[in-house]
C-alpha positions as CSV (number, residue, x, y, z in Angstrom):
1,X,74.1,1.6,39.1
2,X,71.4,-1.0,39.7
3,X,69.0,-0.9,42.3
4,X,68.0,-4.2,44.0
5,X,64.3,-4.4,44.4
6,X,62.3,-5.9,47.2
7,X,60.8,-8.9,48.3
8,X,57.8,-8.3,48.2
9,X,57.6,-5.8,44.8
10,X,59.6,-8.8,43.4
11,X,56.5,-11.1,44.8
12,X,53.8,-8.2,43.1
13,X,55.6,-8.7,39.8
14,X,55.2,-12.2,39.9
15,X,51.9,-12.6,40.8
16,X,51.0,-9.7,38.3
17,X,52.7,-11.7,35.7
18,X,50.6,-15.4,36.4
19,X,47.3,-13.3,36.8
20,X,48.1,-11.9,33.4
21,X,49.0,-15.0,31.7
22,X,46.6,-17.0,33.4
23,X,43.8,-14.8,32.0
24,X,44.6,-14.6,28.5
25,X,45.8,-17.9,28.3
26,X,42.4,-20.0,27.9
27,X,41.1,-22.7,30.3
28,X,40.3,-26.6,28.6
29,X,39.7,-29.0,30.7
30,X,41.7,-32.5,30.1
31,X,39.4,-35.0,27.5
32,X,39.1,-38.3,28.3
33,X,39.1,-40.7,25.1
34,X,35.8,-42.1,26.3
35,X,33.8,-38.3,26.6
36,X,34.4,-38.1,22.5
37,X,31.8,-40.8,21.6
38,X,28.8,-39.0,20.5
39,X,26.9,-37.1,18.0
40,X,28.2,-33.7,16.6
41,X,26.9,-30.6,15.2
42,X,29.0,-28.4,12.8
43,X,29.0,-25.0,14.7
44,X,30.0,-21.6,12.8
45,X,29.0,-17.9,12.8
46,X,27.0,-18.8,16.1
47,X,25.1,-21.2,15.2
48,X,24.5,-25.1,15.2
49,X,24.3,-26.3,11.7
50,X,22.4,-29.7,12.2
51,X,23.0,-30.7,8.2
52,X,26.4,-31.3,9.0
53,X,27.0,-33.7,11.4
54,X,29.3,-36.2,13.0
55,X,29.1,-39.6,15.2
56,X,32.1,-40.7,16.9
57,X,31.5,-44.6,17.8
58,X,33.6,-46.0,20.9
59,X,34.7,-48.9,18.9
60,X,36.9,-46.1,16.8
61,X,34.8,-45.6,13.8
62,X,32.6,-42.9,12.5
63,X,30.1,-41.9,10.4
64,X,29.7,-38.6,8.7
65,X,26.4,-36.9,7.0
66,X,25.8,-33.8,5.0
67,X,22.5,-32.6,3.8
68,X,22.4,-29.3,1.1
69,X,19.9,-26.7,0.9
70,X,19.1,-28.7,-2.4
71,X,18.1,-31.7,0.3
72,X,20.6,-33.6,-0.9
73,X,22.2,-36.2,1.2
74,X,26.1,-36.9,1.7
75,X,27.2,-39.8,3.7
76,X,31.0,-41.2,4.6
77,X,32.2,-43.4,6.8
78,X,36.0,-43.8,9.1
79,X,37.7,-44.3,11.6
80,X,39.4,-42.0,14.4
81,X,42.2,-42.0,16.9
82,X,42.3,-39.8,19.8
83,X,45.9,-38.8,20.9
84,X,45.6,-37.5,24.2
85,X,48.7,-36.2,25.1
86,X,48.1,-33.9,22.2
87,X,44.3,-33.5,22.6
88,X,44.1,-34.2,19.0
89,X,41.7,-36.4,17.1
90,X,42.9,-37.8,13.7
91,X,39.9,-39.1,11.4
92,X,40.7,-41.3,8.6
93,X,39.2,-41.2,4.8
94,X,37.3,-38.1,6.1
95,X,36.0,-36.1,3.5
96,X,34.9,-32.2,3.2
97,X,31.5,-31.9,1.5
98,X,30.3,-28.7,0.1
99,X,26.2,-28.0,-1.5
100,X,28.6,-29.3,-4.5
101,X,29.4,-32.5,-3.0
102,X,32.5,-34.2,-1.4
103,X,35.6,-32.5,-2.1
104,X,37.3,-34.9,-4.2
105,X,39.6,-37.9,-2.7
106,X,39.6,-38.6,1.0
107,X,42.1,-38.5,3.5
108,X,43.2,-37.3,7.3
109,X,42.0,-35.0,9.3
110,X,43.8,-33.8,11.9
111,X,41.4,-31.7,14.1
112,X,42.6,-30.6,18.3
113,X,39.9,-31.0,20.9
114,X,39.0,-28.7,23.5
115,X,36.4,-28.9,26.1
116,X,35.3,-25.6,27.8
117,X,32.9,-25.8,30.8
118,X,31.7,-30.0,30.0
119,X,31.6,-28.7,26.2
120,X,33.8,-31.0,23.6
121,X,34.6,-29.1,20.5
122,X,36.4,-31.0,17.4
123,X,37.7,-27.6,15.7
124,X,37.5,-27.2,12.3
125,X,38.8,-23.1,11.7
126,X,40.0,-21.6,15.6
127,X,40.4,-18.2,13.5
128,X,36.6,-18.1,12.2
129,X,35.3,-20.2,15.4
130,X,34.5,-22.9,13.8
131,X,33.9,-26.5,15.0
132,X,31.5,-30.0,15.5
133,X,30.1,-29.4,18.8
134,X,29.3,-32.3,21.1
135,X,25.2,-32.5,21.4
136,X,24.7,-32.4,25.3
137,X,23.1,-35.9,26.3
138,X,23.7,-37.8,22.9
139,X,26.7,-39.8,24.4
């Protein structure tokens, strides 16, 4: 035989449940298209890496640069499309560059957007926490 519950150790259950969820789910704030035009910093294992870097235009282009420990100097150029209902930013004929050079061919990258606490994050690897990190005040 079943026993019916309560009200309110129904209501306790419930609220248990969205404090739970609500927790380990992750606040980001909505983006606006216009908050992604800036300049970018590649961000991994804690730390900006200001050799690889990224400058999203508001007419919809950008322009890449990579410099190697060698001092050699990588540059590309595209153009991006935000698609907000995704929070996703797609870059065209973006290429991955390495102390090698560019990884051969171009093509899309599809990258999401987050933005935690005013921060805007393109992210490259969520596993390794890895991603171009909008440089406060270089809008």
């Amino acid at each position: 035989m079943i026993k019916p519950i309560s009200i309110s150790t129904l209501l306790f259950f419930l609220g248990a449940c969205f404090v739970i969820s609500g927790s380990c789910s992750g606040h980001h704030e909505r983006v606006d298209v216009v908050e992604l035009s800036g300049a970018y910093w590649f961000h991994t294992f804690g730390r900006d890496v200001k050799s690889d870097s990224l400058v999203l235009f508001p007419d919809s282009t950008f322009n890449q640069v990579y410099r190697t420990d060698e001092g050699h100097s990588y540059f590309n150029s595209g153009k991006w499309l935000f698609r907000g209902s995704s929070s996703e930013v797609v870059f065209t004929n973006f290429k991955f560059f390495t102390n090698d050079g560019a990884s051969p061919g171009s093509g899309n990258w599809f990258c999401t957007v987050l933005k935690e606490n005013g921060e805007i994050r393109l992210i490259f690897s969520k596993e390794n926490a890895e991603y171009y990190r909008q440089i406060p005040n270089n809008r």
